[in-house]
Structure formats: structure tokens, C-alpha cells
N, CA, C and O atoms as CSV, one atom per row, in Angstrom:
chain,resi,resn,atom,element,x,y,z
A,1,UNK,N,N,0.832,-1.178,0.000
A,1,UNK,CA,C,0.000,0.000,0.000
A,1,UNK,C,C,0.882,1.249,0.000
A,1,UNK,O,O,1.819,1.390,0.785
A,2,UNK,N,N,0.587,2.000,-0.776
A,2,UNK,CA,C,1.239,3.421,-1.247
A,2,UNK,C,C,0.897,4.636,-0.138
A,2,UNK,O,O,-0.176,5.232,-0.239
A,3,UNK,N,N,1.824,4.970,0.896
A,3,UNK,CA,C,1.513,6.274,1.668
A,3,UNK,C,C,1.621,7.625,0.678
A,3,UNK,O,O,2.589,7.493,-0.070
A,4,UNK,N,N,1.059,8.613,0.506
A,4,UNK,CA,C,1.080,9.574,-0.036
A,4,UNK,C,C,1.795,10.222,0.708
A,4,UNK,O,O,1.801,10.027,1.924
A,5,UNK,N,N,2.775,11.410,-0.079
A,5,UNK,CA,C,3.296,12.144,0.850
A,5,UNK,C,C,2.291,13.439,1.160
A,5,UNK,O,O,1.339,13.900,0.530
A,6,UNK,N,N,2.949,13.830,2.450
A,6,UNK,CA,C,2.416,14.896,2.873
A,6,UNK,C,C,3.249,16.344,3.116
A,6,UNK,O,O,4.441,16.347,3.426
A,7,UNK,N,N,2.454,17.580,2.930
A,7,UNK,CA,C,3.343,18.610,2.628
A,7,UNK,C,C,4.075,18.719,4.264
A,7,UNK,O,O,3.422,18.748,5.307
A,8,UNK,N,N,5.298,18.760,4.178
A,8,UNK,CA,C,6.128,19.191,5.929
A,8,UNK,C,C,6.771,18.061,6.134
A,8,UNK,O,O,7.865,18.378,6.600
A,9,UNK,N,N,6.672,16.584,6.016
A,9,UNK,CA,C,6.681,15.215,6.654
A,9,UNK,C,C,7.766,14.829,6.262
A,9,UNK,O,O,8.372,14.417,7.251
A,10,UNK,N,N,8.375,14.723,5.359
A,10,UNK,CA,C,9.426,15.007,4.664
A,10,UNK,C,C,10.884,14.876,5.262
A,10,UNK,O,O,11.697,13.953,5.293
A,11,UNK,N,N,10.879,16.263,5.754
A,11,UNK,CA,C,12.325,16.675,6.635
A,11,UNK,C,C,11.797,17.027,7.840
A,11,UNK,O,O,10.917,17.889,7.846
A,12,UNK,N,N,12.162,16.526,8.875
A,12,UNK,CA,C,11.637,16.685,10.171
A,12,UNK,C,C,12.927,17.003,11.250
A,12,UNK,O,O,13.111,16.102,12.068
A,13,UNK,N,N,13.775,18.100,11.336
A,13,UNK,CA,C,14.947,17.674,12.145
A,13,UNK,C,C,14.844,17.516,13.757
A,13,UNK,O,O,13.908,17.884,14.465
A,14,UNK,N,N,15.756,17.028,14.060
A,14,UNK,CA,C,15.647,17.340,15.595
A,14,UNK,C,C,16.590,18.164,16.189
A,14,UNK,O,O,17.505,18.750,15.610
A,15,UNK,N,N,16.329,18.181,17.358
A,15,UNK,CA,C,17.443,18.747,18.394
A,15,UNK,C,C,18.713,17.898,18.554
A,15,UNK,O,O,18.457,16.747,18.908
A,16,UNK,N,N,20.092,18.186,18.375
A,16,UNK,CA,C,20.805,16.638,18.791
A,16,UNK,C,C,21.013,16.758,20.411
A,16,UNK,O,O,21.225,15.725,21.046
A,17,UNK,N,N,20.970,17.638,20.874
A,17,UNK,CA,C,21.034,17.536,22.180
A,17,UNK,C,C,20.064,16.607,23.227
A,17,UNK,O,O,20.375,15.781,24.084
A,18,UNK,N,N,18.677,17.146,22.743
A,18,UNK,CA,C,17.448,16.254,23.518
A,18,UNK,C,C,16.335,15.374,22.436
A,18,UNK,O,O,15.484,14.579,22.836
A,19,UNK,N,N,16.526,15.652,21.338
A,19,UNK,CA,C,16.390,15.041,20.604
A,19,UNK,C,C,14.464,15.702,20.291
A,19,UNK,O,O,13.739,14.734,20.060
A,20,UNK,N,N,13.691,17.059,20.266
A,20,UNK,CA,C,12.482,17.399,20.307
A,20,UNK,C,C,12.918,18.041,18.928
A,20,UNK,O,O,14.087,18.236,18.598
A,21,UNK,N,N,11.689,18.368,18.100
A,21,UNK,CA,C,11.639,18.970,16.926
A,21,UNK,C,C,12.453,20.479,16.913
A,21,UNK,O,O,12.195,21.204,17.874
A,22,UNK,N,N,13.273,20.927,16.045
A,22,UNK,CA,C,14.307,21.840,15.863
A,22,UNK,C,C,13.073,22.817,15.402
A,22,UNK,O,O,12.013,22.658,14.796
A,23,UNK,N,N,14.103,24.428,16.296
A,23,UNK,CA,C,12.740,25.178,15.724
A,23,UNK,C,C,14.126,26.580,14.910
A,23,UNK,O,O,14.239,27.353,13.959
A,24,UNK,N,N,14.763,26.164,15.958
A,24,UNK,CA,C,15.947,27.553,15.258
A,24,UNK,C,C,17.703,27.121,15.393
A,24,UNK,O,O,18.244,26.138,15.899
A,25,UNK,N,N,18.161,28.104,14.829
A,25,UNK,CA,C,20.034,27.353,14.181
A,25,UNK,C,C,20.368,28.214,15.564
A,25,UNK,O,O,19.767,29.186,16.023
A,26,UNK,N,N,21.849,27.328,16.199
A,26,UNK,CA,C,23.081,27.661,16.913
A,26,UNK,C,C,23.938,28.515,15.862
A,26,UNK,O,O,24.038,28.632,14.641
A,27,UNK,N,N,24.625,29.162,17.293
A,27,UNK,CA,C,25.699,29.921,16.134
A,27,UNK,C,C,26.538,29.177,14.885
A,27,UNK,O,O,27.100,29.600,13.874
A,28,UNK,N,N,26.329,27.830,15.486
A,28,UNK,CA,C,27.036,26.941,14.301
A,28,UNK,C,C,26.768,26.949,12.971
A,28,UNK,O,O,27.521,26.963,11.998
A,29,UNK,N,N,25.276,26.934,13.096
A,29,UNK,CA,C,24.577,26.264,11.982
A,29,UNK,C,C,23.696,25.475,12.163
A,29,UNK,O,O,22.840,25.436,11.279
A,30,UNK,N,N,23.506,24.355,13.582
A,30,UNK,CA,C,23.091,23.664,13.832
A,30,UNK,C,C,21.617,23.743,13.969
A,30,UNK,O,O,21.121,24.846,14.199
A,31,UNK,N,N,20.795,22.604,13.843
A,31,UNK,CA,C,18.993,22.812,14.041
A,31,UNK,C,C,18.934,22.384,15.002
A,31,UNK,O,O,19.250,21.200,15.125
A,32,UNK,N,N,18.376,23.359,16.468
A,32,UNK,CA,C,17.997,22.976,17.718
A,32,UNK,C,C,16.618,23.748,18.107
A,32,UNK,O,O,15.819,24.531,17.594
A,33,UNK,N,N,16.823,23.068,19.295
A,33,UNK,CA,C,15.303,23.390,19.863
A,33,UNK,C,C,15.157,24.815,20.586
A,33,UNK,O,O,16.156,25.278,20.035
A,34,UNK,N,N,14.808,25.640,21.205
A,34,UNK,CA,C,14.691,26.999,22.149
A,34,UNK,C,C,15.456,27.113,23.243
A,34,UNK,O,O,15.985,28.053,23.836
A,35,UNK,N,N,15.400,25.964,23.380
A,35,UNK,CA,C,16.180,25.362,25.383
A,35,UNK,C,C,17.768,25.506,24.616
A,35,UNK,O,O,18.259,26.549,25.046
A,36,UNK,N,N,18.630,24.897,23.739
A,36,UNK,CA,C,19.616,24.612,23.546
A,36,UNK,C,C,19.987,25.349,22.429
A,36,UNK,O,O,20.519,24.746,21.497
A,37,UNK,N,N,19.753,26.847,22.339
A,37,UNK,CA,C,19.679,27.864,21.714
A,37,UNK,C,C,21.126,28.244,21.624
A,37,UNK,O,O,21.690,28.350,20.535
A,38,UNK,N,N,21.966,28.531,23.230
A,38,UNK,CA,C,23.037,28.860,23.197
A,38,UNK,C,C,24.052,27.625,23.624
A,38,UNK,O,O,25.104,27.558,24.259
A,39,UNK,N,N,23.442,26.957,23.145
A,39,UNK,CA,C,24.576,25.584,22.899
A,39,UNK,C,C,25.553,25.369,21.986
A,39,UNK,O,O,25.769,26.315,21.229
A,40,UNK,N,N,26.281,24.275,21.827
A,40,UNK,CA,C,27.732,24.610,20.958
A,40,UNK,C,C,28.000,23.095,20.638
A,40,UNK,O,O,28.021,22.450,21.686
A,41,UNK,N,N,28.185,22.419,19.658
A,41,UNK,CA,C,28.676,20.844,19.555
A,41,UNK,C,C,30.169,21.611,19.572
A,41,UNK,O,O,30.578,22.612,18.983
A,42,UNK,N,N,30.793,20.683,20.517
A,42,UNK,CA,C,32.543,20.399,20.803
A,42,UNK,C,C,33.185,18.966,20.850
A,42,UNK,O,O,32.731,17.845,21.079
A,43,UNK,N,N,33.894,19.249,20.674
A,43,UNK,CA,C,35.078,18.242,20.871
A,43,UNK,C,C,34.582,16.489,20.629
A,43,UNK,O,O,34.616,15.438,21.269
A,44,UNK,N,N,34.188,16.912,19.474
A,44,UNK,CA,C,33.110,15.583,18.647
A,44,UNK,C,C,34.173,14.829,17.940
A,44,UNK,O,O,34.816,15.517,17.147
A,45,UNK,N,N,34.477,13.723,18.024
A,45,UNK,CA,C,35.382,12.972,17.152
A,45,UNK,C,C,34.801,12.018,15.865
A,45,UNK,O,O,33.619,11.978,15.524
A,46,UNK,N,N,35.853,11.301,15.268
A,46,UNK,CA,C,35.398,10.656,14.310
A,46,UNK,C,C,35.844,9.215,14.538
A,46,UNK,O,O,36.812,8.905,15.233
A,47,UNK,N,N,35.069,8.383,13.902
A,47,UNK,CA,C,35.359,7.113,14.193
A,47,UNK,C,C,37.106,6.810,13.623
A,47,UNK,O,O,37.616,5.850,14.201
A,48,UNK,N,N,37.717,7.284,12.928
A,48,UNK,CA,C,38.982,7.758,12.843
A,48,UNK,C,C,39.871,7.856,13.976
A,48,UNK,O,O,40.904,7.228,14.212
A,49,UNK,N,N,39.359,8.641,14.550
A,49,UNK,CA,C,40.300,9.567,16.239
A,49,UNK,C,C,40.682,10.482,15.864
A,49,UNK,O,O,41.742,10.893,16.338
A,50,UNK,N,N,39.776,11.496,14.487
A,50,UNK,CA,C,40.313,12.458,14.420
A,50,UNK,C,C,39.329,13.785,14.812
A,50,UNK,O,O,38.173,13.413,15.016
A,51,UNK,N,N,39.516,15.187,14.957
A,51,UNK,CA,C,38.649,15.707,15.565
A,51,UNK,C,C,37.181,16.182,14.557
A,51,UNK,O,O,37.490,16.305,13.372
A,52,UNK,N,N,36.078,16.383,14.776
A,52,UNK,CA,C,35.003,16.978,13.820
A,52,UNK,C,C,35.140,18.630,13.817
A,52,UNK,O,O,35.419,19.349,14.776
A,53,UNK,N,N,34.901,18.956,12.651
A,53,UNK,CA,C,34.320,20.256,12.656
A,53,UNK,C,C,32.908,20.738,11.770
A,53,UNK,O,O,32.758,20.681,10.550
A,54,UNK,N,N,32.133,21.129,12.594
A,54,UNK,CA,C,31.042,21.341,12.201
A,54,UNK,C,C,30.662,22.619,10.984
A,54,UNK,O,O,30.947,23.780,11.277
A,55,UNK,N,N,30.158,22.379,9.935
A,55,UNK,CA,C,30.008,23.114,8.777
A,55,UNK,C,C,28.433,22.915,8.437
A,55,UNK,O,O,27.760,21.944,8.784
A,56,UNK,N,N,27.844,24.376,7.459
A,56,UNK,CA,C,26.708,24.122,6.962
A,56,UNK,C,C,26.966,24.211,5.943
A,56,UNK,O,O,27.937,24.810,5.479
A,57,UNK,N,N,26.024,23.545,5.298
A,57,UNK,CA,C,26.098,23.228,3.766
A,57,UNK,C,C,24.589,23.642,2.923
A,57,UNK,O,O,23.653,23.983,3.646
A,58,UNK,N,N,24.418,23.617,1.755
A,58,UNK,CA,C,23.229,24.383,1.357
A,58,UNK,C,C,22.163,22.764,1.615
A,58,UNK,O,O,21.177,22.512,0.922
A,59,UNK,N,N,22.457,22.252,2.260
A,59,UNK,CA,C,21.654,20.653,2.586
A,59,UNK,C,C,21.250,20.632,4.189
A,59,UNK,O,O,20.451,19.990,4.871
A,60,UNK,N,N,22.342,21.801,4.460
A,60,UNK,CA,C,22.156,21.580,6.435
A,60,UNK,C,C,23.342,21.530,7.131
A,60,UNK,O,O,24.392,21.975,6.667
A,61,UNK,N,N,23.272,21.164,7.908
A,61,UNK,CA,C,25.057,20.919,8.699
A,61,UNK,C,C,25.348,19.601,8.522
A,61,UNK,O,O,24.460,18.754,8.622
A,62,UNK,N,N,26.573,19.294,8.249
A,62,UNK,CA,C,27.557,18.213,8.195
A,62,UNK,C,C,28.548,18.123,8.913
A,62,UNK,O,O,28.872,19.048,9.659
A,63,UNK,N,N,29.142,17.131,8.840
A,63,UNK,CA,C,30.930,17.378,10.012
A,63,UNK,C,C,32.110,17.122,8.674
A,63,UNK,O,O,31.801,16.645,7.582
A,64,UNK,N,N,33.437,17.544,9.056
A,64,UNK,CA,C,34.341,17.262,8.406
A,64,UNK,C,C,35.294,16.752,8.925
A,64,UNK,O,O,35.706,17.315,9.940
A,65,UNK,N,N,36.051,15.450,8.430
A,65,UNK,CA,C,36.977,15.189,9.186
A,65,UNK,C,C,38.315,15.165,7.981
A,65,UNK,O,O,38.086,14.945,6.791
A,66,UNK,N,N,39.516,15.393,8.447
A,66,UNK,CA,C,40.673,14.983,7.972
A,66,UNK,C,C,40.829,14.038,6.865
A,66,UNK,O,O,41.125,14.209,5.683
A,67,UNK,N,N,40.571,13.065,7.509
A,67,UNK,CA,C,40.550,11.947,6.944
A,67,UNK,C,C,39.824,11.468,6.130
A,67,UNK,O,O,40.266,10.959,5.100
A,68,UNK,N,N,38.767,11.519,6.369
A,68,UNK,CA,C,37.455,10.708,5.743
A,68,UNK,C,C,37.062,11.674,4.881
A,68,UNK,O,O,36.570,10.967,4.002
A,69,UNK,N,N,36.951,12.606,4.571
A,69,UNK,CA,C,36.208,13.793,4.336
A,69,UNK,C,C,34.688,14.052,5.211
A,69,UNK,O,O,34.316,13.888,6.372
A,70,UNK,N,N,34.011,14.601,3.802
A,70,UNK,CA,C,32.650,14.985,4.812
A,70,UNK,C,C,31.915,13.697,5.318
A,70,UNK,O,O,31.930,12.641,4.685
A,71,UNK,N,N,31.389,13.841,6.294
A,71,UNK,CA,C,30.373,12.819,6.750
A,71,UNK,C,C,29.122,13.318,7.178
A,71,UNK,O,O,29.281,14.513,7.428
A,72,UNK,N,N,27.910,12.959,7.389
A,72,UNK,CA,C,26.858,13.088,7.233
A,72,UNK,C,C,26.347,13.322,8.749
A,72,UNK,O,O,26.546,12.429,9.573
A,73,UNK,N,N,25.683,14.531,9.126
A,73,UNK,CA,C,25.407,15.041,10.478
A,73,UNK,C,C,24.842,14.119,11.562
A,73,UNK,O,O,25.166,14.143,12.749
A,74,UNK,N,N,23.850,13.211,10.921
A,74,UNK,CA,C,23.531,12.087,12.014
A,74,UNK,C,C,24.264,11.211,12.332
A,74,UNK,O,O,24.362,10.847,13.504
A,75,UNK,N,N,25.057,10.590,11.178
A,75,UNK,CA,C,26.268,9.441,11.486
A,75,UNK,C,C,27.147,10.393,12.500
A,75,UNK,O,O,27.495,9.978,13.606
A,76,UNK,N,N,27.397,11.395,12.134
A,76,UNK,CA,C,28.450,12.111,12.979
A,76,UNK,C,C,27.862,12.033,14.545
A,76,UNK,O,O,28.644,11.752,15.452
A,77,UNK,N,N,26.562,12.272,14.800
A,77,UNK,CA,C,26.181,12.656,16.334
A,77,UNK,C,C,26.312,11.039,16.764
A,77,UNK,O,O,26.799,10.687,17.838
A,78,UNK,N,N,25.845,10.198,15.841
A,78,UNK,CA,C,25.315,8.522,16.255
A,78,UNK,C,C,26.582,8.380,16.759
A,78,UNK,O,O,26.593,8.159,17.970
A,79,UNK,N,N,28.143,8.460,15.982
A,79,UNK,CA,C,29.537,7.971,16.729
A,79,UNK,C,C,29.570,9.051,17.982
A,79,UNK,O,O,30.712,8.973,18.434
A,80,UNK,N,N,29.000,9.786,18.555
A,80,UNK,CA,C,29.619,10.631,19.697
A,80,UNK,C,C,28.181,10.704,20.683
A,80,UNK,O,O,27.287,11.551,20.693
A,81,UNK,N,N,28.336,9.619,21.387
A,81,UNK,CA,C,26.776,9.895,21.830
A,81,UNK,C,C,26.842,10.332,23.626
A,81,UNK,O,O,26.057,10.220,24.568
A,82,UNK,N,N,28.657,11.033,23.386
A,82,UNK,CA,C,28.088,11.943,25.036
A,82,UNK,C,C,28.041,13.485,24.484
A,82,UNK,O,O,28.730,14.409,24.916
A,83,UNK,N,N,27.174,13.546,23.543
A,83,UNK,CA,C,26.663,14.966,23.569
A,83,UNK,C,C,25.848,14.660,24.301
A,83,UNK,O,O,26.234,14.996,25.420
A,84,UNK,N,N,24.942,14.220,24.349
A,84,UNK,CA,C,23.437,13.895,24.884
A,84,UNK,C,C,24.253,13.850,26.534
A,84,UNK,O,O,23.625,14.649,27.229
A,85,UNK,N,N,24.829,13.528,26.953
A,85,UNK,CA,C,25.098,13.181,28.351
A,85,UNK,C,C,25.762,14.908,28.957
A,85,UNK,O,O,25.360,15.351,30.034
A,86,UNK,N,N,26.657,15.606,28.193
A,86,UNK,CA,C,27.231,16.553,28.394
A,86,UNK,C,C,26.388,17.603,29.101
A,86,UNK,O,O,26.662,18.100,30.193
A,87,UNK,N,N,24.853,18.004,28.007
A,87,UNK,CA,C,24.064,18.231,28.019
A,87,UNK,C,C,23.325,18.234,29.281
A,87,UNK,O,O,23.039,19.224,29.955
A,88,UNK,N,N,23.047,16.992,29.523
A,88,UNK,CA,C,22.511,16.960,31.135
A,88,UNK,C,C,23.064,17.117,32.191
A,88,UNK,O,O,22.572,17.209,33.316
A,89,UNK,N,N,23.991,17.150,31.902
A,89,UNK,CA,C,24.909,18.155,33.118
A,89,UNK,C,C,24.767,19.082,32.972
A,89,UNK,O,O,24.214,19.493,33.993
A,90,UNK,N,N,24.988,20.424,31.817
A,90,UNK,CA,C,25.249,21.426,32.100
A,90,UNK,C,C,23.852,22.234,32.412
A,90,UNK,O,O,23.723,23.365,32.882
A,91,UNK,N,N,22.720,21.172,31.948
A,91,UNK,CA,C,21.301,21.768,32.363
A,91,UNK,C,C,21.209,21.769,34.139
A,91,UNK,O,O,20.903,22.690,34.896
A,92,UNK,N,N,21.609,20.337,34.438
A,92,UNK,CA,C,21.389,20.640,36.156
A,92,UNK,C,C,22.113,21.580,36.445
A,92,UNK,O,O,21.586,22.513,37.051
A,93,UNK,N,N,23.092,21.632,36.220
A,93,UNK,CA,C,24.232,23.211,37.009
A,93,UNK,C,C,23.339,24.359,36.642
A,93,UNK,O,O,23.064,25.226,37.472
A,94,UNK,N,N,22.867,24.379,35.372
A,94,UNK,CA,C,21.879,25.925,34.538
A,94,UNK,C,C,20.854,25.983,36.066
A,94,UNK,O,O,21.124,26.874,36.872
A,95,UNK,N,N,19.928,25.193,36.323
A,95,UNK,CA,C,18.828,25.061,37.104
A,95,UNK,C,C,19.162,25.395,38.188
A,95,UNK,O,O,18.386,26.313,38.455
A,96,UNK,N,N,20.172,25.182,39.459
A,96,UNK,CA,C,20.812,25.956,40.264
A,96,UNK,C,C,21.010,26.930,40.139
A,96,UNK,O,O,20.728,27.633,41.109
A,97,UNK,N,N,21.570,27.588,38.987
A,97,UNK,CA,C,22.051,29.307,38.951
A,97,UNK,C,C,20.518,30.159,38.430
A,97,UNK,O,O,20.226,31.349,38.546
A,98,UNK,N,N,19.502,28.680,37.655
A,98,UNK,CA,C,18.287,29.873,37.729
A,98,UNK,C,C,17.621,30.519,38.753
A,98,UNK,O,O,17.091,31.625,38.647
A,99,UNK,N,N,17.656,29.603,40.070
A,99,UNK,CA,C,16.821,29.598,41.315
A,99,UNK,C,C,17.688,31.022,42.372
A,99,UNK,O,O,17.271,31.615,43.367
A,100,UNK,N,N,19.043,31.166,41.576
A,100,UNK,CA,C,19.764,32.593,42.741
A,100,UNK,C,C,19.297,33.538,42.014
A,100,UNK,O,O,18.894,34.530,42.621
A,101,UNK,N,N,19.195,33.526,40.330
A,101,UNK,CA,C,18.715,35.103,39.622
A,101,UNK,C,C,17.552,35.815,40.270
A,101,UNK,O,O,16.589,35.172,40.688
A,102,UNK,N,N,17.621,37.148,40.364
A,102,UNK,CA,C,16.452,38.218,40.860
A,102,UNK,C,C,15.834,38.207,39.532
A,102,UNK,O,O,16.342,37.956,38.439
A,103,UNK,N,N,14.870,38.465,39.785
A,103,UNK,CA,C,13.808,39.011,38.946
A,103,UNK,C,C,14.032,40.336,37.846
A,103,UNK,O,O,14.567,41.290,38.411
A,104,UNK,N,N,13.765,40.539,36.586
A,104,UNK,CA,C,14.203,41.794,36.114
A,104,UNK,C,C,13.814,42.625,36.437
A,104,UNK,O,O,12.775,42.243,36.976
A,105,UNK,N,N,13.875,43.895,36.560
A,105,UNK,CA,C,12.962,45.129,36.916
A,105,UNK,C,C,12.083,45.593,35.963
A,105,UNK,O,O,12.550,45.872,34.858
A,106,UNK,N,N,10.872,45.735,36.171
A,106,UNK,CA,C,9.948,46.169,35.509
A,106,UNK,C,C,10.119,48.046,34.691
A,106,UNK,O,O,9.962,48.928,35.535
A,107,UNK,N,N,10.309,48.390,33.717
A,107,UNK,CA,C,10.892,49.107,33.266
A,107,UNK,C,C,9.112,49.870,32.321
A,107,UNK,O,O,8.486,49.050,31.650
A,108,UNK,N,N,8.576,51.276,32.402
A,108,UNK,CA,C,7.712,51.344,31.734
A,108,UNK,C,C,7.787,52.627,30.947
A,108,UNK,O,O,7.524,53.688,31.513
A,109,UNK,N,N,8.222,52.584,29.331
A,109,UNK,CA,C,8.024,53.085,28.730
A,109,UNK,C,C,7.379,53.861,28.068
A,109,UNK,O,O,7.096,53.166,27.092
A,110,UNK,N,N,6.725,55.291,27.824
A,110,UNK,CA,C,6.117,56.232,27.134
A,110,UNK,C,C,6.151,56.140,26.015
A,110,UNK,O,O,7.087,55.524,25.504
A,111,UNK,N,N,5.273,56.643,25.322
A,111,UNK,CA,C,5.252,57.099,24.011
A,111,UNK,C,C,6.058,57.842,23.632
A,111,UNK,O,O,6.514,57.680,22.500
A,112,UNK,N,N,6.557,59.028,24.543
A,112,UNK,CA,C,7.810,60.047,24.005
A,112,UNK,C,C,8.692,59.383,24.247
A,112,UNK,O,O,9.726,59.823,23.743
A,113,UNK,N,N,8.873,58.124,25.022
A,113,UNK,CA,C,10.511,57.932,25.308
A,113,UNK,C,C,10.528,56.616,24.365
A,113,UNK,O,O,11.537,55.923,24.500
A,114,UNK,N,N,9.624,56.195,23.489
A,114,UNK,CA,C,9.594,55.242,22.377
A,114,UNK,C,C,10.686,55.608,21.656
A,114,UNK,O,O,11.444,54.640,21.588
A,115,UNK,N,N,11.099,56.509,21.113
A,115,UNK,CA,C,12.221,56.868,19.932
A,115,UNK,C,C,13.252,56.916,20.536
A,115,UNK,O,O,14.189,56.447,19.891
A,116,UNK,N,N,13.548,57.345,21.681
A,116,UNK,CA,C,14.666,56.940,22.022
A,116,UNK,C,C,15.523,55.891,22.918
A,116,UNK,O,O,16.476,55.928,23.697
A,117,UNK,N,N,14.453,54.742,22.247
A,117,UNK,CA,C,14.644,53.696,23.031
A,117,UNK,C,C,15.627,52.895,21.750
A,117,UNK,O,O,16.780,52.594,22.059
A,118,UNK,N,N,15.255,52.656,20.693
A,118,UNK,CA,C,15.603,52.236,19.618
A,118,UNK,C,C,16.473,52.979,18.593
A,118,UNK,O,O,16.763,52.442,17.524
């Protein structure tokens, strides 16, 4: 039986960090989710032992290695799978330092002081 495609269904990326539907790019390039906005893939290797560097391409992000040349962004995360672990660490430490932040100050703007806000 023949599934029809459907418009969107297609390309679906994820987060590689937690793995939820990607809504916006890291400074990298990368497709992540809101939470892992100011996140960073590091010190990612290759099944080689040589190091990755992360590149976008008019297809999406890829890794490059030395050796091998390009390799393909999921194979790349599938060989390095303590991103995902890195991650949950640096969220519990995040969650501690949210609970000391004050509150912002409520700040209320005029109409005359509109223009020279911007």
C-alpha cells in the first residue's frame, strides 16, 4: 500500500542535544530546539580519532573530518553519543544558577521615550 506524501513530513529535524523537533540554528549552523539555543557541539570525534568540525552546507550541517572527508550530520552525532550526556549536566548546574537570579525590573516606557529607546 502506497503512503502519499504529505506537505512538511518530509524533513523533520531534531534537536541533537534532547532530541524534540528543531525550531531555530546555533551559532554553528546547527537545528535545535529553544532550550539549547546557546549551545555549541565540541570536541566531537570521528570514528577515525580524528577531531570533527562542524560546517553548513546548502543541505544543512555536516561534520568534516581529515581523513574521511565529509560525513553526514547524524552518522556524525550517532559515533559521539556523550553529547546527549554533556548536556545533562550542564542543564542541572543551569537550574541551580536559575533559582539565585532576581527578577528583572519592571521598566515602563512612554510614548515620548519610544524613539529613544531604539
Amino acid at each position: 500500500m502506497r503512503i502519499p506524501k504529505r506537505y512538511g513530513d518530509y524533513k523533520v529535524e531534531n534537536c541533537p542535544f534532547c532530541g524534540k523537533i528543531s525550531v531555530t540554528k546555533n551559532k554553528q549552523g546547527v537545528p535545535v530546539c529553544i532550550k539549547h539555543k546557546d549551545y555549541e557541539l565540541s570536541n566531537l570525534k570521528c570514528a577515525c580519532g580524528e577531531w570533527l568540525d562542524v560546517a553548513e552546507g546548502k543541505y544543512g550541517p555536516y561534520f568534516r573530518c581529515m581523513n574521511c572527508g565529509n560525513i553526514n550530520f547524524k552518522k556524525g552525532i550517532e559515533i559521539n553519543p556523550q553529547v546527549k550526556d554533556n548536556v545533562a549536566k550542564k542543564d542541572d548546574s543551569s537550574e541551580k544558577k536559575d533559582t539565585k537570579k532576581e527578577k528583572p525590573k519592571e521598566v515602563t516606557v512612554t510614548s515620548d521615550q519610544l524613539d529613544y529607546m531604539y
